[in-house]
C-alpha positions in Angstrom: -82.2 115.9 55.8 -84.7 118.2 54.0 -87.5 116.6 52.8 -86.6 112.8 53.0 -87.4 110.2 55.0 -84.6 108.1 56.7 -86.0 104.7 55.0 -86.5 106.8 51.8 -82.5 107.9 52.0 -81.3 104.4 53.4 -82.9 102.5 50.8 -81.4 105.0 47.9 -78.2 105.0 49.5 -77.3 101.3 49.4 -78.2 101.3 45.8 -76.4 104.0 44.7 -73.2 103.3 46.8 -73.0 99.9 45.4 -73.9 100.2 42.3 -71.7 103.2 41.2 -68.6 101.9 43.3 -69.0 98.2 41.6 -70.0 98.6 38.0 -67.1 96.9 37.2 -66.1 94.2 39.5 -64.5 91.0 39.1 -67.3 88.2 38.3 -67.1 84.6 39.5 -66.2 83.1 36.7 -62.5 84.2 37.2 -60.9 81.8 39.9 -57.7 82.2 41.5 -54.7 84.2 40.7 -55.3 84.8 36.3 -53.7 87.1 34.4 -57.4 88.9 33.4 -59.6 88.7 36.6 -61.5 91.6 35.1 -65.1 90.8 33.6 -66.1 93.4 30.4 -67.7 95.7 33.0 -71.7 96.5 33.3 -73.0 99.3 31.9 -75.0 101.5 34.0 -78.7 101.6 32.5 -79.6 105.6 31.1 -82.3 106.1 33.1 -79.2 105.7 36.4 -77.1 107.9 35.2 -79.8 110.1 34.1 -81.8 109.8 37.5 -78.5 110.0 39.7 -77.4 113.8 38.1 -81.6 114.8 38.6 -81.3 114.1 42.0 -78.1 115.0 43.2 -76.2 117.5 40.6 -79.3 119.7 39.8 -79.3 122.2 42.2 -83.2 121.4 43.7 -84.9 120.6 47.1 -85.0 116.4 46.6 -88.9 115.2 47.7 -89.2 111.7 48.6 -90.8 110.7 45.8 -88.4 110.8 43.7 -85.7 108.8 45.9 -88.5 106.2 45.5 -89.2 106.0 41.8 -84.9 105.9 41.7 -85.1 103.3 44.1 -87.6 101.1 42.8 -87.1 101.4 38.9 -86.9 97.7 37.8 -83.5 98.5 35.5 -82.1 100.4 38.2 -82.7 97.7 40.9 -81.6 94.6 38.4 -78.2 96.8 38.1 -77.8 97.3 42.1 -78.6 93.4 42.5 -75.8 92.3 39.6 -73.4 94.7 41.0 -73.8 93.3 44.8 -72.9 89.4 43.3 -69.7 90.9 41.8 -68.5 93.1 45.0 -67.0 90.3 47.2 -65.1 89.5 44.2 -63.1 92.9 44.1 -63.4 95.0 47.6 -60.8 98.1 46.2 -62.4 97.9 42.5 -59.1 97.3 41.0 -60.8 96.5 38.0 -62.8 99.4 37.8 -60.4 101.4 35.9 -58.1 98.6 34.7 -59.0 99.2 31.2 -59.1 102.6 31.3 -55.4 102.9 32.6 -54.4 100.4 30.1 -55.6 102.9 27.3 -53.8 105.9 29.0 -50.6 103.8 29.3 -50.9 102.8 25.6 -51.4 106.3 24.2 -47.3 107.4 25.8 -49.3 110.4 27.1 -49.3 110.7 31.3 -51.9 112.8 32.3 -50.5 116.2 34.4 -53.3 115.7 37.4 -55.1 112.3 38.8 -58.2 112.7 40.8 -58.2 110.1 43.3 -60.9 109.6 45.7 -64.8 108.7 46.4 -68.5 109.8 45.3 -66.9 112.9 45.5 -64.5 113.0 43.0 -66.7 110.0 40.6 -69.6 112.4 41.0 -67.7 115.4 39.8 -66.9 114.0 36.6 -71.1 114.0 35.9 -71.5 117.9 37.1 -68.2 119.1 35.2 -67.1 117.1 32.7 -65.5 119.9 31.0 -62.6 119.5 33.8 -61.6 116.5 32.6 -60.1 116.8 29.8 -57.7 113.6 29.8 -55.0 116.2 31.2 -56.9 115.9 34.4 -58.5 112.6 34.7 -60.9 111.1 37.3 -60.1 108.0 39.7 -63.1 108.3 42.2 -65.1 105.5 42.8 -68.7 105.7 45.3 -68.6 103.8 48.8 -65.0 104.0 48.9 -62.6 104.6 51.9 -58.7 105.7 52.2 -58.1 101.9 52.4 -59.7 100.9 49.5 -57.8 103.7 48.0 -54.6 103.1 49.4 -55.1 99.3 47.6 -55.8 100.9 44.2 -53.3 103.7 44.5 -50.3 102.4 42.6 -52.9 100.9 39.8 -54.9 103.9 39.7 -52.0 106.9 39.9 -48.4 105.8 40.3 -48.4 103.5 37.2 -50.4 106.3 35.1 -47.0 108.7 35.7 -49.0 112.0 36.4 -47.4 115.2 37.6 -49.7 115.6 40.7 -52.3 113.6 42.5 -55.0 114.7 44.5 -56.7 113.0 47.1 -60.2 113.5 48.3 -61.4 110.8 50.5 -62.5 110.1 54.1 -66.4 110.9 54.6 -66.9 106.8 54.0 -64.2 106.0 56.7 -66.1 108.6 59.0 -69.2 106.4 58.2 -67.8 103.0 58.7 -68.3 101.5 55.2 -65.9 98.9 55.5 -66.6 98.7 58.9 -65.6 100.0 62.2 -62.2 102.2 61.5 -60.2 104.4 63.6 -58.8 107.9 62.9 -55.9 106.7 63.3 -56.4 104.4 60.2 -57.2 107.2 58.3 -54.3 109.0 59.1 -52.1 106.0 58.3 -53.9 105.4 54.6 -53.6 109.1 54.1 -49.6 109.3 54.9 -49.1 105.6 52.8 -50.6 107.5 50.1 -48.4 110.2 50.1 -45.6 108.5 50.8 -46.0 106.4 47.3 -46.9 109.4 45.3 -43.3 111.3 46.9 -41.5 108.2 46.4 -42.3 108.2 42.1 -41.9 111.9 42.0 -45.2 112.6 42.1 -46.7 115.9 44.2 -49.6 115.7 45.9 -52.7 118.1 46.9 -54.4 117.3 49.9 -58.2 118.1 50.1 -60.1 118.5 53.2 -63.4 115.9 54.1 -65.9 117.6 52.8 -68.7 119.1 55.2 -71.7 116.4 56.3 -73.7 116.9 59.5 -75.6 113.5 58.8 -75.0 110.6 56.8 -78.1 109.4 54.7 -77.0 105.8 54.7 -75.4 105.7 58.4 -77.7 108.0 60.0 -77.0 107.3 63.4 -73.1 108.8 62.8 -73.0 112.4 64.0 -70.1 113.2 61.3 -69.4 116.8 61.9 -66.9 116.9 64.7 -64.8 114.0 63.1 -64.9 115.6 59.8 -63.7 118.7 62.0 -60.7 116.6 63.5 -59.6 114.9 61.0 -59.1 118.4 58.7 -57.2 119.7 61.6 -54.8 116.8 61.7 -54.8 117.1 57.8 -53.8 120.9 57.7 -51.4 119.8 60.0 -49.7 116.9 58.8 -49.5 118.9 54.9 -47.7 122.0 56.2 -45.4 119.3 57.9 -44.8 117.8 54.7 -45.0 120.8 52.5 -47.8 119.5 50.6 -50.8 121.4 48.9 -54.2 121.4 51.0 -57.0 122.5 49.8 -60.2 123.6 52.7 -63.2 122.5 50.8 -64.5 122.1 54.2 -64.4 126.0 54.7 -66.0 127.2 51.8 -69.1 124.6 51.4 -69.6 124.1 55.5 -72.4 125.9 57.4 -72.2 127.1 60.8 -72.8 123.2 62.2 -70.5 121.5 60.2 -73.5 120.6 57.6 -73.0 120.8 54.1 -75.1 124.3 53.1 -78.1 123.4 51.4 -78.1 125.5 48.3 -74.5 123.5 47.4 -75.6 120.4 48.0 -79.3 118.4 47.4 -78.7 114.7 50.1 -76.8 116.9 52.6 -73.2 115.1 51.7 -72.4 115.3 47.8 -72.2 118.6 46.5 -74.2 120.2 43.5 -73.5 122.0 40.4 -73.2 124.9 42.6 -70.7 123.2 45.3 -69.0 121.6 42.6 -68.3 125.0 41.1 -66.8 126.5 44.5 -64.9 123.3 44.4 -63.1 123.7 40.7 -62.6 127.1 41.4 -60.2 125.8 44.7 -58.6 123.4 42.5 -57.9 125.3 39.8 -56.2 127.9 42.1 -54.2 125.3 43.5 -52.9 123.3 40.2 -51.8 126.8 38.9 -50.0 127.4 41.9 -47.9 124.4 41.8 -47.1 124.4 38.0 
């Protein structure tokens, strides 16, 4: 990683991948099976979201200095620390968009496209908010993997009645954040997913893992040649199916796998620049399966 130390980038990444994934977990105070488990959900401080877009949206070679004032901002390290007590509470964030579904469900208007996936697809939404314009709404959450997904699938898509889903997940399955998985787990949480969105009429684009030669937060993973495997097997399994798939992979990838540096500023989330490339793709796809 260019520029960053592997504390430095460790340190950040915990933070961030907590605290954006669990801003709205389920607090103690619910107990057992209740008909709201939900907590009114934390409010990331400005100076996060505002630190968060400098470092990884702006298109900018990120110095280690600023992953440490991020880091160690009191406001941004009381919001990590309250997040953390709620995340055993709610592993797939299920109540991270509970209220926001329950406002789309009581306007009678379904959205044509859900965005379902990780930092990828929550980040998106800060670099090009333009795209979603409640038409096209966003479902990504940080830290997440296909199982979490999978969990929060029929909250987070099928009950909201969209037109098409798209699903953008895997590069925290290829770094183990819920623990040791297996590609073939991936494969299994990618084909359950389909398989719900077919079975309520709902069609689905497929988008590849997006390029990563190193993970800041896992950095003894070597990602590239799973990433690589798992888009084949993805490719593969869509044209079986006769789904949409969309080869971020290919247009953001360098020559090893890594995500190019101009499109992306911590080597795995893209930047204004990558995010670009990647709304151009989408739109191309959407149009074509109107």
């Amino acid at each position: 990683m260019r520029l960053i130390s592997r504390e430095m980038t460790s340190t950040l990444w915990t933070g961030v991948l907590l605290s954006t994934a669990l801003c709205s977990h389920a607090a103690a105070a619910a107990v057992g099976m209740v008909e709201q488990p939900c907590p009114t959900p934390l409010a990331a401080p400005a100076v996060f979201r505002e630190q968060l877009a400098a470092l990884l949206i702006e298109p900018h070679a990120v110095a280690p200095a600023q992953f440490a004032a991020f880091a160690n901002n009191p406001q941004v390290k009381e919001f990590n620390e309250a997040n953390q007590r709620r995340a055993a509470q709610d592993w797939p964030a299920l109540c991270r968009y509970r209220e926001s579904n329950a406002a789309v469900l009581a306007s009678h208007v379904a959205p044509r496209v859900v965005l379902m996936g990780d930092s990828i697809t929550e980040f998106w939404e800060v670099a090009d908010p333009a795209l979603f314009d409640g038409k096209l709404i966003n479902r990504g959450i940080s830290g997440q993997t296909t199982a979490q997904m999978l969990l929060r699938f029929r909250a987070d898509v099928v009950a909201l009645r969209p037109k098409v889903v798209h699903v953008l997940g895997g590069t925290n399955d290829v770094a183990g954040n819920g623990g040791p998985t297996s590609p073939q787990d991936f494969r299994n949480n990618i084909m359950s997913m389909v398989e719900l969105a077919q079975a309520n009429g709902i069609s689905v684009i497929l988008g590849s893992v997006p390029p990563a030669a190193a993970f800041p937060w896992r950095p003894e993973v070597k990602p590239a040649p799973l990433i690589k495997a798992l888009n084949v097997w993805m490719h593969d399994y869509a044209v079986s199916k006769g789904l949409r798939f969309i080869d971020y992979h290919k247009e953001l990838a360098g020559a090893g796998g890594e995500l190019k540096p101009d499109l992306g500023n911590d080597g795995v989330h893209p930047n204004r620049k990558g995010y670009r490339i990647m709304r151009r793709l989408l739109e191309q796809e959407l149009a074509a399966s109107r």
